[in-house]
C-alpha positions as CSV (number, residue, x, y, z in Angstrom):
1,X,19.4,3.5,6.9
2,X,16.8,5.4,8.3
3,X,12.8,5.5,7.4
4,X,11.1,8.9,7.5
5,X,7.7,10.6,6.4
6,X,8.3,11.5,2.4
7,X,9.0,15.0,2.4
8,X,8.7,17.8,-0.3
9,X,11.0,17.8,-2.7
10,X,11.5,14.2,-2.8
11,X,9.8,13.5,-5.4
12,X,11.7,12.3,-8.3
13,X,13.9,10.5,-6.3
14,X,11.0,8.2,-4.8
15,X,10.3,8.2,-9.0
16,X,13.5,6.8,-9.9
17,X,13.5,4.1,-6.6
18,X,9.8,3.2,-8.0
19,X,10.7,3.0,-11.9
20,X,13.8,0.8,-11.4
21,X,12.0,-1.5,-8.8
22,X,8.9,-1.8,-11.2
23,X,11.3,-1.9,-14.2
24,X,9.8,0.9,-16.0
25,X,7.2,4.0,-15.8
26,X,4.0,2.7,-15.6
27,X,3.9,2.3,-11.5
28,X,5.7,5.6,-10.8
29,X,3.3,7.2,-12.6
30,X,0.2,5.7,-10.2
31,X,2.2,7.3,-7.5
32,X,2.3,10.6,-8.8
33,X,-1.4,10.6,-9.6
34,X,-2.0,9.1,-6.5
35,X,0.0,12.4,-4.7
36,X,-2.6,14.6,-6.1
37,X,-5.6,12.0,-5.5
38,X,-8.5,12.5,-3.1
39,X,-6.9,9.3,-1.5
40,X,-3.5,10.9,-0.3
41,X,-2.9,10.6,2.9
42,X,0.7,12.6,3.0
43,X,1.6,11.0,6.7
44,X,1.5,7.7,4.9
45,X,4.5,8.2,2.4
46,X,7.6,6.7,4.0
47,X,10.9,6.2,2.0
48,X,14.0,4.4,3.0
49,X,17.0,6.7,3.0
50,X,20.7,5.3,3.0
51,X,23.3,8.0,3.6
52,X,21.3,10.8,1.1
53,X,19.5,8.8,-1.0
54,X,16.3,7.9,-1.3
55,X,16.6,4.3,-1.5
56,X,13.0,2.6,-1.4
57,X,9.1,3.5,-0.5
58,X,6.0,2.1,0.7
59,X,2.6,4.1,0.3
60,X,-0.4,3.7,1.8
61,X,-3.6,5.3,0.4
62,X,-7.4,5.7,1.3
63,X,-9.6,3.7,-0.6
64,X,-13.1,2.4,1.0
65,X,-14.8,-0.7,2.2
66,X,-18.2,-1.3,0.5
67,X,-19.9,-2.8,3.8
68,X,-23.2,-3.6,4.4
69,X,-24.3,-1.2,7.0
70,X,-22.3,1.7,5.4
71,X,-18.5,2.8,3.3
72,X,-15.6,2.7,5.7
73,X,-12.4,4.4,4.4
74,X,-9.7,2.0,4.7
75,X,-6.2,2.3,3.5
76,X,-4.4,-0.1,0.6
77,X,-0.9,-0.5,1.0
78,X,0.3,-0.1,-2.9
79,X,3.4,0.3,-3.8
80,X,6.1,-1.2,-2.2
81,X,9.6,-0.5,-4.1
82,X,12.9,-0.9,-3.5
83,X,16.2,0.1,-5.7
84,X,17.5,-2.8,-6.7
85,X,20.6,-1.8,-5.6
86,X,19.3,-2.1,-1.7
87,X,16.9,-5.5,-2.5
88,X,17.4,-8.3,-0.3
89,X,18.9,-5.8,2.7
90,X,15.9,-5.5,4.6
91,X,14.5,-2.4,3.5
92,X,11.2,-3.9,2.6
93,X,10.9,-5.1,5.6
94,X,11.4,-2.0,7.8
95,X,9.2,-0.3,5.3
96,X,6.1,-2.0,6.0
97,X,6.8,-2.8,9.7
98,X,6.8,1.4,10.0
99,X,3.6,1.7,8.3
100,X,1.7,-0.6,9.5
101,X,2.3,1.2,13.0
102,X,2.3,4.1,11.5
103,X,-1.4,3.0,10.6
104,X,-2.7,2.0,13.9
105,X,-1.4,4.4,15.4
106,X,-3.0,7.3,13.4
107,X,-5.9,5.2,14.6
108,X,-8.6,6.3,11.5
109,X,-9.0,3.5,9.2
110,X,-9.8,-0.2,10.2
111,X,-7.8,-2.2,7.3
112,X,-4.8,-2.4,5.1
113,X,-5.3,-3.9,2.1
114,X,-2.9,-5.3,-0.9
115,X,-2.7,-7.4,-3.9
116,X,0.8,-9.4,-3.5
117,X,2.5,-12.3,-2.5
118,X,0.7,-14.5,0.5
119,X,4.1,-16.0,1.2
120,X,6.0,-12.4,1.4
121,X,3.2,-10.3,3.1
122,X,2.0,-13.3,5.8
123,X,5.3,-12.1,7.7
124,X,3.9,-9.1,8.6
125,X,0.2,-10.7,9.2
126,X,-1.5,-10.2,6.5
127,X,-3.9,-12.9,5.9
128,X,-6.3,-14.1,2.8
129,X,-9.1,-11.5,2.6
130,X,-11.6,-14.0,1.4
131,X,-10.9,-15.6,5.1
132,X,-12.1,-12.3,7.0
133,X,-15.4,-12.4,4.5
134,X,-14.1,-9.1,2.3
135,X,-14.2,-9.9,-1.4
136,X,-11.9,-8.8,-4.2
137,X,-12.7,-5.2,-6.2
138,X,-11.4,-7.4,-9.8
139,X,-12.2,-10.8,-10.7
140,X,-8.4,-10.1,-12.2
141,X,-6.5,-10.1,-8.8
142,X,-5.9,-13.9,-7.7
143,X,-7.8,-14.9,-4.7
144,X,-4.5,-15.4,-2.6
145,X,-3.2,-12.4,-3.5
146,X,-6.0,-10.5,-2.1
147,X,-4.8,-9.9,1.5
148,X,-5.9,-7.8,4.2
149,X,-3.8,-6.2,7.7
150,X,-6.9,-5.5,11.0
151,X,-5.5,-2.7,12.2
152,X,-7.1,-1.7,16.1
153,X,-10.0,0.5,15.0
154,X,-11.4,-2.8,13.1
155,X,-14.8,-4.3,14.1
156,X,-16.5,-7.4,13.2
157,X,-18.8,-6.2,11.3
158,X,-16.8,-4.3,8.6
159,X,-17.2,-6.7,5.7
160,X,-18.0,-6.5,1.9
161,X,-16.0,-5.6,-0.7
162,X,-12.7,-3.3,-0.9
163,X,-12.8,-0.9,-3.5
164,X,-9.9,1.1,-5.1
165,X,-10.2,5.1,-5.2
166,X,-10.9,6.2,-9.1
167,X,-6.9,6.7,-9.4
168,X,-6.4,3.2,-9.3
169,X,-8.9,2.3,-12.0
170,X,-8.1,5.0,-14.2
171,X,-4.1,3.7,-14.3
172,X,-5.7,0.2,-14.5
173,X,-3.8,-1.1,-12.0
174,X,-6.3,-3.4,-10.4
175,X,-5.2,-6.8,-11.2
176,X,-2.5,-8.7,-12.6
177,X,-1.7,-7.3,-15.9
């Protein structure tokens, strides 16, 4: 299995990887949207690939930090799929690891941020948001899974509160639904 930048033309097959991890269309289609969003940072769309397929994807996007002395753009990591065919193998796990250096090395935004599971994402370092003084965009997103990633351009004074790009919002997917 190899990770690589997504590339043009795979498109549908990132679609199908997202559909069947998400079981149905709903997430795939916050990942189109976001392809064509002010947000898109194309250098930040890896997918898994296992012999020629297209096997899983993680995405990170530009979103901004509402902090006192001014925005920041930051980046949310959102989503993270994987066929179910290739769950449980690892591929998650190489996905995020690459992006998250991926990130810091690019060396432009301060902060990763996600809503998911504190037990699954603290193996990568992710910690509870509310902890570094940031406060949730949705009174609908559990505290907990409100978690946030320093990368090396963070400073101590970015605080406030994270706040999704419009694409988000407009495919409500802020929050559990």
């Amino acid at each position: 299995m190899t990770i690589r930048t997504e590339q043009q033309g795979d498109e549908a097959a990132i679609r199908t990887v997202v559909e069947a991890a998400f079981g149905g269309p709903h997430v795939a289609d916050l990942v189109d949207a976001l392809r064509t969003s002010p947000g898109w940072v194309p250098e930040l769309s890896f997918v898994a690939v296992a012999g020629e397929d297209v096997v899983g994807q993680v995405l990170f996007t530009r979103c901004r930090l509402d902090a006192p002395a001014r925005l920041v753009d930051v980046l949310t990591l959102s989503p993270l799929a994987v066929h179910p065919s290739h769950q449980g193998q690892g591929v998650a796990t190489r996905l995020v690891r690459h992006g998250l250096a991926a990130a810091a090395e690019r060396g432009v935004e301060p902060l990763v941020f996600l809503e998911g599971d504190p037990s699954f994402y603290a193996r990568y370092d992710f910690v509870a948001a509310g902890s570094l003084g940031f406060r949730r965009p949705s009174l609908r997103i559990p505290e907990p899974a409100f978690q946030v990633y320093p990368l090396p351009t963070y400073e101590d004074w970015m605080t406030g509160t994270f706040v999704y790009s419009d694409t988000f919002w407009a495919y409500d997917s802020v929050g559990l639904r």
